[in-house]
Structures are given as structure tokens and as C-alpha cells.
N, CA, C and O atoms as a CHARMM CRD file, in Angstrom:
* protein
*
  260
    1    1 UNK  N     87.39300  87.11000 112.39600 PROA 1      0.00000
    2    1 UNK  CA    88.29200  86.94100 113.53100 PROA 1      0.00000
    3    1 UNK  C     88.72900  88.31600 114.02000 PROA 1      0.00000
    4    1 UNK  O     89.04300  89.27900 113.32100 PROA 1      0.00000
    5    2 UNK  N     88.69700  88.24000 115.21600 PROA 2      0.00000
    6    2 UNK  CA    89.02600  89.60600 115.89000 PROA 2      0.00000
    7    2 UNK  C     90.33700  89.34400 116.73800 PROA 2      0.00000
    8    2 UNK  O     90.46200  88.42100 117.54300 PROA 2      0.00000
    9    3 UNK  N     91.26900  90.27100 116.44500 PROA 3      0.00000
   10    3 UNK  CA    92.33800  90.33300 117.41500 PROA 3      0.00000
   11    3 UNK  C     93.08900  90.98800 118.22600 PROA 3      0.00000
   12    3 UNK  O     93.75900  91.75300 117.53200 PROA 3      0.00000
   13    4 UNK  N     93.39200  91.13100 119.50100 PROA 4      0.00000
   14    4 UNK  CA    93.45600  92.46800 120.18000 PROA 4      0.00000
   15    4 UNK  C     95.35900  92.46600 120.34100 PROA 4      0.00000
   16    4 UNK  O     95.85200  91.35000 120.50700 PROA 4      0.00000
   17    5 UNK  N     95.82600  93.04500 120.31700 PROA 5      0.00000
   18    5 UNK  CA    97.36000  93.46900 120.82200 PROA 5      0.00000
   19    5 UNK  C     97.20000  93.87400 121.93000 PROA 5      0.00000
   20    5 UNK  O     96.17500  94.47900 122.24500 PROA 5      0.00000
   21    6 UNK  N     98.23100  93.61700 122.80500 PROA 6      0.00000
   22    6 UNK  CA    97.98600  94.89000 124.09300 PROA 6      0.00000
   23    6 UNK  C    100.16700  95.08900 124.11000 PROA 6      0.00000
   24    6 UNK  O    101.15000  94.38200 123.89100 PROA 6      0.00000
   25    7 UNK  N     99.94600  96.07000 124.39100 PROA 7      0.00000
   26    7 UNK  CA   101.49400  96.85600 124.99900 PROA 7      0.00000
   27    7 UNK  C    101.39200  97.71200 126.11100 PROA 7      0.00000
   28    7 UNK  O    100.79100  98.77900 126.23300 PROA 7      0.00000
   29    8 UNK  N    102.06900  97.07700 126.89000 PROA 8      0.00000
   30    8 UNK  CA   102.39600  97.83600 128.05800 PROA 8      0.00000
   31    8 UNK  C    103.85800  98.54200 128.49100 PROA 8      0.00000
   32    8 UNK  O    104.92000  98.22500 127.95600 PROA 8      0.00000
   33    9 UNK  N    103.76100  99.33100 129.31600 PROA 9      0.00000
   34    9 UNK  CA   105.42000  99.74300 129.30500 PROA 9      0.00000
   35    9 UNK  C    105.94800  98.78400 130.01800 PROA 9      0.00000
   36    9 UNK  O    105.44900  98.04900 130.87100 PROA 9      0.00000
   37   10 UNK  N    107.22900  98.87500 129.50000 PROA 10     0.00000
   38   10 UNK  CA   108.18600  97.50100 129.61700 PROA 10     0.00000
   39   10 UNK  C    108.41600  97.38900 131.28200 PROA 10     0.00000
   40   10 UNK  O    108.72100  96.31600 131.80400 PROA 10     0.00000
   41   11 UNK  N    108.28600  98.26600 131.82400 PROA 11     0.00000
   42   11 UNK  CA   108.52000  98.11300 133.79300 PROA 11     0.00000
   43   11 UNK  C    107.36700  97.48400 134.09100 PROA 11     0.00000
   44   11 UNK  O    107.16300  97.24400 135.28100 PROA 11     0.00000
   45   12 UNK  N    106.47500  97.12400 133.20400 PROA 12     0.00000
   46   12 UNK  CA   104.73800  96.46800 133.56100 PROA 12     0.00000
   47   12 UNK  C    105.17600  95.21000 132.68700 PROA 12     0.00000
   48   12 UNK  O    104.17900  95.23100 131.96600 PROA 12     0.00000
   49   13 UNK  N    105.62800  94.54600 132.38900 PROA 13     0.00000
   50   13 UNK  CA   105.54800  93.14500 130.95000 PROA 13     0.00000
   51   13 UNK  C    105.42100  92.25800 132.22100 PROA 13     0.00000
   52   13 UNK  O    104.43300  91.52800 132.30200 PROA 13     0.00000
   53   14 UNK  N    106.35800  92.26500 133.23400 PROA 14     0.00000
   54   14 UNK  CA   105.99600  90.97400 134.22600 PROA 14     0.00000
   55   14 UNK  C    105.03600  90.94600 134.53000 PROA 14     0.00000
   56   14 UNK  O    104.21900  90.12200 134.11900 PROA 14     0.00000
   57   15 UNK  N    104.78400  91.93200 135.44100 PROA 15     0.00000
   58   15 UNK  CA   102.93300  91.81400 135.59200 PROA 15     0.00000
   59   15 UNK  C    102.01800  91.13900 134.53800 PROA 15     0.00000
   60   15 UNK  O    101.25600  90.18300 134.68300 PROA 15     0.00000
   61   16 UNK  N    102.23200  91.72200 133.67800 PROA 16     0.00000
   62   16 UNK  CA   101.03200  91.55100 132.56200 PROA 16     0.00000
   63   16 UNK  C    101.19800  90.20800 131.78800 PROA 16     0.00000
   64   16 UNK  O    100.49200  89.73500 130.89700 PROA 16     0.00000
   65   17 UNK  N    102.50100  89.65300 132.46700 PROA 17     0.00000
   66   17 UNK  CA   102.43000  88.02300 132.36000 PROA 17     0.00000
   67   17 UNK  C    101.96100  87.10300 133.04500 PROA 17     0.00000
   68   17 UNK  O    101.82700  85.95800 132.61300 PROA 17     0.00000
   69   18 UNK  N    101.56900  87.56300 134.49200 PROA 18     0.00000
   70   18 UNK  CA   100.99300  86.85700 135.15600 PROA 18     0.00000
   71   18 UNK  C     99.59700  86.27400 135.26200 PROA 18     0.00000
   72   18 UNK  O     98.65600  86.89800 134.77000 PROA 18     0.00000
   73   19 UNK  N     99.35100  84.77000 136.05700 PROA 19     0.00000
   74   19 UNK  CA    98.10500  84.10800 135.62700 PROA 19     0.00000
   75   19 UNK  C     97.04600  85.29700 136.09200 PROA 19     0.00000
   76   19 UNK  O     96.00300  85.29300 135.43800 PROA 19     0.00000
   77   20 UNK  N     97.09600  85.79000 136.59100 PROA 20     0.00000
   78   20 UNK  CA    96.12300  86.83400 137.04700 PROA 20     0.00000
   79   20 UNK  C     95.35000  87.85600 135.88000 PROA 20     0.00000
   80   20 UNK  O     94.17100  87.99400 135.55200 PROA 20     0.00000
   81   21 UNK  N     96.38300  88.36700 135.52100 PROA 21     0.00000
   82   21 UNK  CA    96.10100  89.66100 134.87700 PROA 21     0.00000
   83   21 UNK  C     95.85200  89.23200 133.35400 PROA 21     0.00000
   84   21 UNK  O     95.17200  89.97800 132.65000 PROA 21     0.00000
   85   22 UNK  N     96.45400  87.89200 132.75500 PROA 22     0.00000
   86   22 UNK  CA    96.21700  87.30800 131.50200 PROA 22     0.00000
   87   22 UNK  C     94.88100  86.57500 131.60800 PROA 22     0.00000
   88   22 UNK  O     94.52400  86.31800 130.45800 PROA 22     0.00000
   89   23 UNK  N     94.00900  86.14000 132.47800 PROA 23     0.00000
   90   23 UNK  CA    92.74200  85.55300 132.73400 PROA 23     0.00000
   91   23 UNK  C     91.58900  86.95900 132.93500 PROA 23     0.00000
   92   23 UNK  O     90.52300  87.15600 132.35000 PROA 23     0.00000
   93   24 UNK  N     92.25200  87.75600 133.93900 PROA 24     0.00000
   94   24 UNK  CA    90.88600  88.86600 133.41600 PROA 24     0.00000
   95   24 UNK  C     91.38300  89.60700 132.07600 PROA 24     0.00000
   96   24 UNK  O     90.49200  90.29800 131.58200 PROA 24     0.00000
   97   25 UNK  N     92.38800  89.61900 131.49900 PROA 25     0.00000
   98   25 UNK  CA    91.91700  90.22400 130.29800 PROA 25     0.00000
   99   25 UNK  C     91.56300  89.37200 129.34500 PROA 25     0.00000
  100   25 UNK  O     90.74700  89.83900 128.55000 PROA 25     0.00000
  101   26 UNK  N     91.93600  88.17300 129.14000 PROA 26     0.00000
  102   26 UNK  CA    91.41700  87.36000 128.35700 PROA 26     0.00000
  103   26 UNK  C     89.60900  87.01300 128.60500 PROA 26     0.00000
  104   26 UNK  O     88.91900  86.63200 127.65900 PROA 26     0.00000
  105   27 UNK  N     89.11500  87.19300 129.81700 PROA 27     0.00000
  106   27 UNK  CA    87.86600  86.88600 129.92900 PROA 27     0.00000
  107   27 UNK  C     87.31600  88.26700 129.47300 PROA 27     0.00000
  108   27 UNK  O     86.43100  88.08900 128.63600 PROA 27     0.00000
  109   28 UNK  N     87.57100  89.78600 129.77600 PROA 28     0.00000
  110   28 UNK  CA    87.18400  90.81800 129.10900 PROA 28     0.00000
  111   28 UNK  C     86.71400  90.98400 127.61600 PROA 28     0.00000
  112   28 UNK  O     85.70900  91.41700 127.05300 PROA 28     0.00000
  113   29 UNK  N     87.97500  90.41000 127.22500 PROA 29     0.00000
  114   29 UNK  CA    88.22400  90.64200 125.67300 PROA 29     0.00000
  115   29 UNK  C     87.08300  89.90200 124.59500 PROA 29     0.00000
  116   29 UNK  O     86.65500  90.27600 123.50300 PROA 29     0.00000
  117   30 UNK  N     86.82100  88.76400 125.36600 PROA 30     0.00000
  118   30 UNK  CA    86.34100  87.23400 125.04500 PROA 30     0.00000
  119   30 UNK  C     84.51500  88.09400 125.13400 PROA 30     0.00000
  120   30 UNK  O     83.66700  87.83800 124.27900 PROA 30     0.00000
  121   31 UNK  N     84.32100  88.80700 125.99400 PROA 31     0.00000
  122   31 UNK  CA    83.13700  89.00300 126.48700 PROA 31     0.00000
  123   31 UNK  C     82.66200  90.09800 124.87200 PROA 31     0.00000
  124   31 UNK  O     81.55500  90.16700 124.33800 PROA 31     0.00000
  125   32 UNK  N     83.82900  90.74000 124.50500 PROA 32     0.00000
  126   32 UNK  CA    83.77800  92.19300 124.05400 PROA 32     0.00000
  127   32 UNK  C     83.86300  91.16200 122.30800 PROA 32     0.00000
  128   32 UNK  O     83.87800  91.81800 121.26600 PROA 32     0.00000
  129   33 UNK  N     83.89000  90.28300 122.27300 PROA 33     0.00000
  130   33 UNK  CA    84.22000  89.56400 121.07800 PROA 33     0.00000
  131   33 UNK  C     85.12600  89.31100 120.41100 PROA 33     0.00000
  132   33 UNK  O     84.86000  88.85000 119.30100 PROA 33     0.00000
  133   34 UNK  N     86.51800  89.49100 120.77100 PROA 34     0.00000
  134   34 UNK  CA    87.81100  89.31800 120.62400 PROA 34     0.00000
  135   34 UNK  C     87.91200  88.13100 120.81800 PROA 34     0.00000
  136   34 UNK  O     87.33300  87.56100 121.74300 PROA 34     0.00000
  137   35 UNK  N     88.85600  87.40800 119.76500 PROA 35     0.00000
  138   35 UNK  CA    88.71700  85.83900 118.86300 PROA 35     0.00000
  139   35 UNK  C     90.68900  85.52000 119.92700 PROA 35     0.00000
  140   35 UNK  O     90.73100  84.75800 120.89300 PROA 35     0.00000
  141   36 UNK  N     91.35800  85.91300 119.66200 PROA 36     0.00000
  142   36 UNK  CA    93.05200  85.66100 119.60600 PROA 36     0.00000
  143   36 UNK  C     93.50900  87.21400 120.67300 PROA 36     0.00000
  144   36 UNK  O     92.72200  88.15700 120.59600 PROA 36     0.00000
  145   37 UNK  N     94.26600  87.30700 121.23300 PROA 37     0.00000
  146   37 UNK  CA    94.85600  88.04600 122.53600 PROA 37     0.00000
  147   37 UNK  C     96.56400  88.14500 122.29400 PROA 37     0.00000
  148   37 UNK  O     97.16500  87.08200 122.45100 PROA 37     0.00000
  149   38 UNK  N     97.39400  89.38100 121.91400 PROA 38     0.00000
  150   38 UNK  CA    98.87400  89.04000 121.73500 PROA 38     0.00000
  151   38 UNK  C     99.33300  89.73100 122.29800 PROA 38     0.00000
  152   38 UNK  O     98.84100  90.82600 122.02600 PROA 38     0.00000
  153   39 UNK  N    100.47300  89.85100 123.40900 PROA 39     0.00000
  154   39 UNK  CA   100.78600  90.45000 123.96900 PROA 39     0.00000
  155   39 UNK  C    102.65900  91.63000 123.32600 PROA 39     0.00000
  156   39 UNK  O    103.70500  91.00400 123.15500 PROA 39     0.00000
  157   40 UNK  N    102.64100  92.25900 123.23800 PROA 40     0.00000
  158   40 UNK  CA   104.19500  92.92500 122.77100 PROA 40     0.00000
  159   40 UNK  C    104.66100  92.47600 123.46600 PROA 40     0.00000
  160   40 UNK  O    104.06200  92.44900 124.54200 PROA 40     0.00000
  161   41 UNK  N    106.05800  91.78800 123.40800 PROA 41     0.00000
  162   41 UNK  CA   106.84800  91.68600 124.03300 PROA 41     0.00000
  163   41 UNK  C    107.41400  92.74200 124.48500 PROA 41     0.00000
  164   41 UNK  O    107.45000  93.19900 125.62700 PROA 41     0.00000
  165   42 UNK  N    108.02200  93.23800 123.15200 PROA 42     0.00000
  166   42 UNK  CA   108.69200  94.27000 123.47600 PROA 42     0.00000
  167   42 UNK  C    108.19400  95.79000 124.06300 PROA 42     0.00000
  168   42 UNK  O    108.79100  96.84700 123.85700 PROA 42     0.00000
  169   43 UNK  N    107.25900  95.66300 124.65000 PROA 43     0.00000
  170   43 UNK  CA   106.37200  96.72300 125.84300 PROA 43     0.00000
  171   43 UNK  C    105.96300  98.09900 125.03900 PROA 43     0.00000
  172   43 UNK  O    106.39200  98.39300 123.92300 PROA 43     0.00000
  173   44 UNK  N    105.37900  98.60300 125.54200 PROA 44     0.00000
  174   44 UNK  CA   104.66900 100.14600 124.39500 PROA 44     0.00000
  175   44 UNK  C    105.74800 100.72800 123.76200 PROA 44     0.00000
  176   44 UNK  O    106.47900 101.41400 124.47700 PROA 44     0.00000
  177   45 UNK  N    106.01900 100.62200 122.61700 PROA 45     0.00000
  178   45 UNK  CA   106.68700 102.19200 122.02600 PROA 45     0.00000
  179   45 UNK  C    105.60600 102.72900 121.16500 PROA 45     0.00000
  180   45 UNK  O    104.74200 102.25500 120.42800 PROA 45     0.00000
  181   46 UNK  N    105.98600 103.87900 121.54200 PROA 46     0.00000
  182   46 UNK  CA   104.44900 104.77600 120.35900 PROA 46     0.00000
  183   46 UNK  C    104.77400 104.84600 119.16600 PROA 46     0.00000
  184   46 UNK  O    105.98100 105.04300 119.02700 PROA 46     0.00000
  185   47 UNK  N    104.26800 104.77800 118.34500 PROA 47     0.00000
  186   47 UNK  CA   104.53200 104.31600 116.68100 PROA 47     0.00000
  187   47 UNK  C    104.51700 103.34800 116.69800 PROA 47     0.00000
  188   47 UNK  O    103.87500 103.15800 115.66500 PROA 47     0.00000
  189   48 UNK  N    104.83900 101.87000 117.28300 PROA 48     0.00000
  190   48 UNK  CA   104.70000 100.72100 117.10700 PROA 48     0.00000
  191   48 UNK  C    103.97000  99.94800 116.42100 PROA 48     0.00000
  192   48 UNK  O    104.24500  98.77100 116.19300 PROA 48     0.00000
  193   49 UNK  N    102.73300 100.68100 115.93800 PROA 49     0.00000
  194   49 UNK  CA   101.32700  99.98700 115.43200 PROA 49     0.00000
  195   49 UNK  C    101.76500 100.35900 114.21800 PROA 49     0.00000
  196   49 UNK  O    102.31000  99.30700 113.88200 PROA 49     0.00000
  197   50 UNK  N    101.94100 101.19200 113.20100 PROA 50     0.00000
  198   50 UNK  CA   101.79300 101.60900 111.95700 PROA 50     0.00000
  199   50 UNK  C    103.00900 102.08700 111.52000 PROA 50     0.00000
  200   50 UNK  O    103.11900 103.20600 111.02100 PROA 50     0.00000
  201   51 UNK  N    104.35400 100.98000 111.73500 PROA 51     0.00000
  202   51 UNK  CA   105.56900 101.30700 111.42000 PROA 51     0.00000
  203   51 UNK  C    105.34000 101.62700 109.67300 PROA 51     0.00000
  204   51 UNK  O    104.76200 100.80600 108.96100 PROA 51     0.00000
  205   52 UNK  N    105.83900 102.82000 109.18400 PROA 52     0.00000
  206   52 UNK  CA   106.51300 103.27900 107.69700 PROA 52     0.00000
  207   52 UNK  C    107.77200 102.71200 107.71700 PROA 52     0.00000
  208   52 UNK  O    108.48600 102.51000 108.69900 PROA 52     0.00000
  209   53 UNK  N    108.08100 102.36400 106.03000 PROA 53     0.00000
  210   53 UNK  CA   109.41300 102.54400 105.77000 PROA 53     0.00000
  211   53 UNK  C    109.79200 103.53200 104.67800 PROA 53     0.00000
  212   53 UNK  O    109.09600 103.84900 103.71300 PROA 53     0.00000
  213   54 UNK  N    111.25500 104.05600 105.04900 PROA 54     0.00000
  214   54 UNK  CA   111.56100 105.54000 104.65300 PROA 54     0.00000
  215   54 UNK  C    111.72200 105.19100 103.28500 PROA 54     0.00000
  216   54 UNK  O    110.75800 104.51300 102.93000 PROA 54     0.00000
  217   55 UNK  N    112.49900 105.36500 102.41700 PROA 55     0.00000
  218   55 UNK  CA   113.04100 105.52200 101.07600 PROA 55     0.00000
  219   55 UNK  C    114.09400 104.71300 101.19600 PROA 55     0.00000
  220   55 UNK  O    114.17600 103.56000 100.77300 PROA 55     0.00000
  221   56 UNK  N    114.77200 105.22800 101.68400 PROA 56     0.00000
  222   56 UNK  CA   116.24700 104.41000 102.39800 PROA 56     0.00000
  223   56 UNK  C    115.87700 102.64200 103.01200 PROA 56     0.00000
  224   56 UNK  O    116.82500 102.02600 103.49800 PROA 56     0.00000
  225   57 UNK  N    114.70800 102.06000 102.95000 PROA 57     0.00000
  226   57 UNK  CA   114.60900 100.66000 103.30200 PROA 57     0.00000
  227   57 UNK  C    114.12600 101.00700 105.18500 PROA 57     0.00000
  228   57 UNK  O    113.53800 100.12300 105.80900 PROA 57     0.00000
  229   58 UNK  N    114.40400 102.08000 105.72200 PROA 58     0.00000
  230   58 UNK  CA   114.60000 101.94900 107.30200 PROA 58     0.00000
  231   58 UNK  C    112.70000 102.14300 107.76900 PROA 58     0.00000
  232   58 UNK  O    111.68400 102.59100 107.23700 PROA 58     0.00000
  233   59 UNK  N    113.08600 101.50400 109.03700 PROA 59     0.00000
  234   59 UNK  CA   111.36700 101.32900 109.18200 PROA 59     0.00000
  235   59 UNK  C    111.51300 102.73100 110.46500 PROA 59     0.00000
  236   59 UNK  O    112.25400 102.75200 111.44800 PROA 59     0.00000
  237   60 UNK  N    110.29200 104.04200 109.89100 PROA 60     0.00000
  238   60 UNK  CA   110.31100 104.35800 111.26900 PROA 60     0.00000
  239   60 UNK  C    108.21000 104.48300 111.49400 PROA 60     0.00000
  240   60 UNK  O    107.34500 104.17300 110.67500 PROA 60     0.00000
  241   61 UNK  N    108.09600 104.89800 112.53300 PROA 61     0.00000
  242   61 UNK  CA   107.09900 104.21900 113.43300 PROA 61     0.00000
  243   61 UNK  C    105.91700 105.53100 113.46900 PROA 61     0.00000
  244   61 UNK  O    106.35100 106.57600 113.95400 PROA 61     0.00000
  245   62 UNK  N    104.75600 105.54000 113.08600 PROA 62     0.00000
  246   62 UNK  CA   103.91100 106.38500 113.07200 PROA 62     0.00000
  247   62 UNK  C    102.95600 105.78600 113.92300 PROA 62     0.00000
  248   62 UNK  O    103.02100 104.62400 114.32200 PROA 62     0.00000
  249   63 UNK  N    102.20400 106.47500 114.15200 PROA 63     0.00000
  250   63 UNK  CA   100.80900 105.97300 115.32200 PROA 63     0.00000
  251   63 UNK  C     99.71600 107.37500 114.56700 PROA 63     0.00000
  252   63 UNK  O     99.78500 108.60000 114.66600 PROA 63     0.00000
  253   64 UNK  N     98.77200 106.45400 113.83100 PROA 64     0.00000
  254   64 UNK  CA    97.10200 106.94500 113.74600 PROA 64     0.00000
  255   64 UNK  C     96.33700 106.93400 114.59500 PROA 64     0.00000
  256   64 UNK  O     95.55400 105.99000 114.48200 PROA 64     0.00000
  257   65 UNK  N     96.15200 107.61100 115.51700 PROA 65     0.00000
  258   65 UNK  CA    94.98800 108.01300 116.80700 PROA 65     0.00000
  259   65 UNK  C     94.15500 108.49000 116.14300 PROA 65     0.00000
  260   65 UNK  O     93.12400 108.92100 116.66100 PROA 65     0.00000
């Protein structure tokens, strides 16, 4: 199973809710072999993908490029 995330910045989440823009990426994705499609709600923050937690219990947010 393949699954794609997408995040966008949060001034873009409406858009990227619409029937429009959720049908061509879902037909993209589908083409590219992507199984399931999830969108962030909560819109791009960088680190978001590969949150650490510190010592202290607190989660902070790394990004592997």
C-alpha cells in the first residue's frame, strides 16, 4: 500500500479542498500508484513529517530532505 500526504500552506487548504483540485490529484496519484491520498489539515509546517521528541517528553519537528 502506498500513501501520499500532501500539505499545503494554510492560505491554500480551501482550495485544495475543492472538487476540482482533489479529483486531479487523486487521478495523478492513482496513475503514479498511490493506494490512499491524506490531506494535513493543519497546512505545511516544515518539520512536520519527522517530528522528534526531546528528553523532556516535548515533540519538536525535523524534516529529512
Amino acid at each position: 500500500m502506498l500513501l501520499a500526504r500532501i500539505e499545503v500552506a494554510p492560505d491554500e487548504l480551501e482550495r485544495a479542498r475543492e472538487r476540482e483540485f482533489v479529483e486531479t490529484v487523486r487521478a495523478e496519484l492513482s496513475e503514479r500508484g498511490v493506494d490512499h491520498v491524506t490531506l494535513d489539515l493543519h497546512g505545511y509546517r516544515s518539520g512536520s513529517v519527522s517530528p522528534e521528541e526531546t528528553a523532556g517528553g516535548e515533540t519538536t519537528a525535523t524534516r529529512n530532505d
